[in-house]
Each structure stands twice: as structure tokens, then as C-alpha cells.
C-alpha positions as semicolon CSV with decimal commas, in nm:
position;residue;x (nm);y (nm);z (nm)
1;X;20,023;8,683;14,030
2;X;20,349;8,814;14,171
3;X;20,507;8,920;14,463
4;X;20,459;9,305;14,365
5;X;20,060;9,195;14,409
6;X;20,088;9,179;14,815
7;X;20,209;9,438;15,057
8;X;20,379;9,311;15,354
9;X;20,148;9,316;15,684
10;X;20,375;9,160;15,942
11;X;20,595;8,826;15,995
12;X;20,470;8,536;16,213
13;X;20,572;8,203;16,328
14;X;20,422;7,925;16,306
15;X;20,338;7,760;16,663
16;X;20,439;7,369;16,716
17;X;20,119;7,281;16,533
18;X;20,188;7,464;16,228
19;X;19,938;7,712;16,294
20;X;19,984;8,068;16,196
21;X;19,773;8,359;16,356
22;X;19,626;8,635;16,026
23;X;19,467;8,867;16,293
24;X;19,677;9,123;16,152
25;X;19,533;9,047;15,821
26;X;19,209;9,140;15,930
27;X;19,131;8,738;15,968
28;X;18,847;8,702;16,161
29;X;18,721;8,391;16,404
30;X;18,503;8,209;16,138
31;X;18,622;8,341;15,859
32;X;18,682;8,031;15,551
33;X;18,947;8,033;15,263
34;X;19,045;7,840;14,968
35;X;19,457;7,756;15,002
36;X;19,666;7,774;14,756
37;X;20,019;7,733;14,715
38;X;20,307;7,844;14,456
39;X;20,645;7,637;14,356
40;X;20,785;7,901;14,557
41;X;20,603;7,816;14,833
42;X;20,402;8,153;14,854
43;X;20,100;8,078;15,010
44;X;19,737;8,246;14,882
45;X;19,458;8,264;15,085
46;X;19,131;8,359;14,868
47;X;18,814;8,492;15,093
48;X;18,584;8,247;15,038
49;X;18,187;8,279;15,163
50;X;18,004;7,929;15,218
51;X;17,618;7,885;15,133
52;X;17,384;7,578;15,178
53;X;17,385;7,375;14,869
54;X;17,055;7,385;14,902
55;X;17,073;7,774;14,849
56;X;17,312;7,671;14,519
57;X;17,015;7,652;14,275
58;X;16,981;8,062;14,317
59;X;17,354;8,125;14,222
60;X;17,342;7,857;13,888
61;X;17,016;8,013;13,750
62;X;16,983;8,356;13,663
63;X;16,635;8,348;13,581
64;X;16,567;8,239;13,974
65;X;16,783;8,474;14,106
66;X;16,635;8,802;13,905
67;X;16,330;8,719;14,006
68;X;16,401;8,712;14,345
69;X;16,553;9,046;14,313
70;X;16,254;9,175;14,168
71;X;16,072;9,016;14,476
72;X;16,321;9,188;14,753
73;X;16,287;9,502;14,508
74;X;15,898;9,499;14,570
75;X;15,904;9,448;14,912
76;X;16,146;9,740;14,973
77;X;15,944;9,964;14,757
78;X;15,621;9,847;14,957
79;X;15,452;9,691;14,657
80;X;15,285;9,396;14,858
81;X;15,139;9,327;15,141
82;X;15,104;9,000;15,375
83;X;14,890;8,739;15,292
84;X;14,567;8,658;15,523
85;X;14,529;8,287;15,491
86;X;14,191;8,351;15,685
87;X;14,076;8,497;15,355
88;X;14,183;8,226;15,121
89;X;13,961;7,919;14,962
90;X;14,184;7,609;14,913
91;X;14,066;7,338;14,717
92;X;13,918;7,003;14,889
93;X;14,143;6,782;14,702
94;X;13,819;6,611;14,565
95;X;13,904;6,611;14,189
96;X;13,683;6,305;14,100
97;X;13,379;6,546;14,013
């Protein structure tokens, strides 16, 4: 990456806490990035959006995540239809017989 890459915005100043405002960056309150920095001391800031690891597994496996595009894609195209648990016959949990 080079300088040519960016287009200047504005200059700021950093307050006595080394803060900088990026509201003229179209920085928003909440918004996360990943820092880094050059031996020039250009500084990058990369966009970054945060999930629950929990939510990780969906991202690592593309098998999960196509199906649950096929799921969303059924639901938008009206292919199912909500589940009456009323209706439903669960086992007793007796498997002895």
C-alpha cells in the first residue's frame, strides 16, 4: 500500500490523551478496527465487524453456512411454515422395551 492509496479527509490533533476524533472519516460511536502501523509511521485503520465466537463455527464451515442460506432462502420464498408442538409425539425416553 502507498500513500497514492488514501485521499486526504482533513488534519486533526491529537488531544492530551492521544486521542484523535475520525468523525470526518465517517467513524462512527461503536465502530471497531484492527491498527496497523508503517515504518513511516502511517497509520491504517481496517473496518473490522466483531461476532460471538460462538457464531465462529458458521464462518469456518462452508457446509454450515450454505445450508443456512438455503434455510433463510426458504423462509423468504415462504417454503415452510411454523411448527405446532401441540401436534408433535415425543418419545418417553423409555428405551428399555
Amino acid at each position: 500500500m502507498t500513500v497514492q492509496d488514501f485521499r486526504p479527509i482533513a488534519e486533526v490533533s491529537a488531544d492530551s490523551r492521544a486521542r484523535i476524533a475520525f468523525g470526518k472519516a465517517g467513524v462512527h460511536d461503536g465502530d471497531r478496527f484492527a491498527v496497523a502501523v508503517n515504518d513511516e509511521g502511517q497509520i491504517l485503520l481496517t473496518p473490522l465487524a466483531s461476532i460471538p465466537k460462538r457464531e465462529l463455527i458458521v464462518w469456518e464451515n462452508a457446509e454450515l453456512r450454505a445450508s443456512l442460506a438455503r434455510g433463510i432462502s426458504d423462509v423468504e420464498a415462504g417454503r415452510v411454515s411454523r411448527l405446532d408442538l401441540d401436534e408433535i409425539t415425543l418419545p418417553d425416553g423409555d428405551d428399555d422395551e
